[in-house]
N, C-alpha and C positions, 0 to 999 in steps of 0.2 A: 497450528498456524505456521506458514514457511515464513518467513525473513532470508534479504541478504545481509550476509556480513560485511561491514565496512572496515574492519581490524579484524586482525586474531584475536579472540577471547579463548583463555586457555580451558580445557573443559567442553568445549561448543564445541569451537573449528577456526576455522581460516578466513582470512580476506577473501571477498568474491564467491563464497558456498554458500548454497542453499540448504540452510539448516530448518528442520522441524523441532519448533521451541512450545511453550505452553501457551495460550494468548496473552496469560496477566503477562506472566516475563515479557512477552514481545511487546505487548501496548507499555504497559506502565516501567520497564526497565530499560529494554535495548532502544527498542525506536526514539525515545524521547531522552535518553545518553548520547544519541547519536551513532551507535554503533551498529545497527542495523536499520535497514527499511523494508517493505513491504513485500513481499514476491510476488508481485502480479507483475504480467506479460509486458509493459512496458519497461518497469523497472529489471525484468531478466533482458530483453533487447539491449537494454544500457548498459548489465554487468557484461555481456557479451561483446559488445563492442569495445571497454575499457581494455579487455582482457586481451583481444587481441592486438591493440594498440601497444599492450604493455609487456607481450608475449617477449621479448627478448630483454627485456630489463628483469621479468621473472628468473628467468634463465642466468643473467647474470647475477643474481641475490643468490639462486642456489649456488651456482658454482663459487662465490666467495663463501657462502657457508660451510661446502665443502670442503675447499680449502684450508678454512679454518679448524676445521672437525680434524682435516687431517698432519696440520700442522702441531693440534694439542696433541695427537697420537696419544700413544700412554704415559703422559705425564703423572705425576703424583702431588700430589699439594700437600703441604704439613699449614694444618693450622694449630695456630696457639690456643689454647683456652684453659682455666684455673681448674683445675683439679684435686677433688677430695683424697684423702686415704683410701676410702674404698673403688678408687678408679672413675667412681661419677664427676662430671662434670657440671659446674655452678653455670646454671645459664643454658643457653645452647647454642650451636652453631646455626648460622643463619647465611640466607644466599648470598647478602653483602658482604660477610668475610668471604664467601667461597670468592665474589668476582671480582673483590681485591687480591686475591691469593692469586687469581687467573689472572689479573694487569700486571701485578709483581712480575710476574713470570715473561709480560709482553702480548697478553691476548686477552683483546678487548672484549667482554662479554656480558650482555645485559643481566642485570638480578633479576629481573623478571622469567628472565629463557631458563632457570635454574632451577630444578626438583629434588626434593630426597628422593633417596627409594625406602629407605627406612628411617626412625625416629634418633637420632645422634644424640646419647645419655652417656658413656664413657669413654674412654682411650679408645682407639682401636682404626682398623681400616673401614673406610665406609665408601658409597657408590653413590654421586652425583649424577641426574642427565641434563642435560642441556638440548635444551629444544630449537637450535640454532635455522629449521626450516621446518617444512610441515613434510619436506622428505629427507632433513636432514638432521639426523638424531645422535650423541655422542656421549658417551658414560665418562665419567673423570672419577679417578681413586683419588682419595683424598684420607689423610692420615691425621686424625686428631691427637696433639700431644701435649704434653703437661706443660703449662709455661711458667 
């Protein structure tokens, strides 16, 4: 079944794409969340027309993304969290410490736009992305230490 996307769903795709989903998802999840609708020929007529309406507001969303991507450059972030003797950590780091670590710093960044690349269990350096556009992608080091 096609659907259009009304939002980014992270996993799927983007606002405005025409994604091939399963039917149940499409009838019983997206369509009636509101997050997508239908792909038939009128409803692609309309995302085509949105889109070129919105063609330069698109254009301005990347370029502040980029800016932003290139404004964090390689930053580093130290977060706090409680640590055992043997270097594990109680708990775990989560995307809201990362995007408070990232406003401390001065850059605004949603928890949502935030991914591990790997599972954060003790000290050590570790690799954040930030999915800040659907062509704008940014890795942040980020340094877990004992608090």
């Amino acid at each position: 079944m096609e659907v259009i996307l009304k939002e980014d769903i992270a996993g799927l795709g983007y606002k405005n794409e025409v994604v091939l989903v399963k039917p149940g998802y499409g009838r019983n999840y997206l369509i009636p969340q509101g997050y997508a609708v239908i792909a038939n020929s009128s409803n692609k007529k309309v995302m085509e027309e949105n889109i070129k309406q919105a063609a330069h507001k698109v254009e301005k969303i990347r370029k502040d993304a980029q800016e932003l991507a290139d404004s964090i450059g390689d930053t580093t972030l130290e977060i706090p969290a409680k640590v055992g003797e043997s270097g594990k950590i109680f708990g775990k780091v989560t995307t809201l410490q990362i995007a408070d670590a990232l406003k401390a710093k001065g850059f605004d960044v949603d928890r949502k736009k935030i991914s591990f690349e790997s599972e954060v269990k003790t000290e050590g350096d570790y690799t954040v992305l930030l999915d800040l556009h659907k062509e704008v992608k940014h890795k942040v080091n980020f340094k877990v230490v004992a608090a």
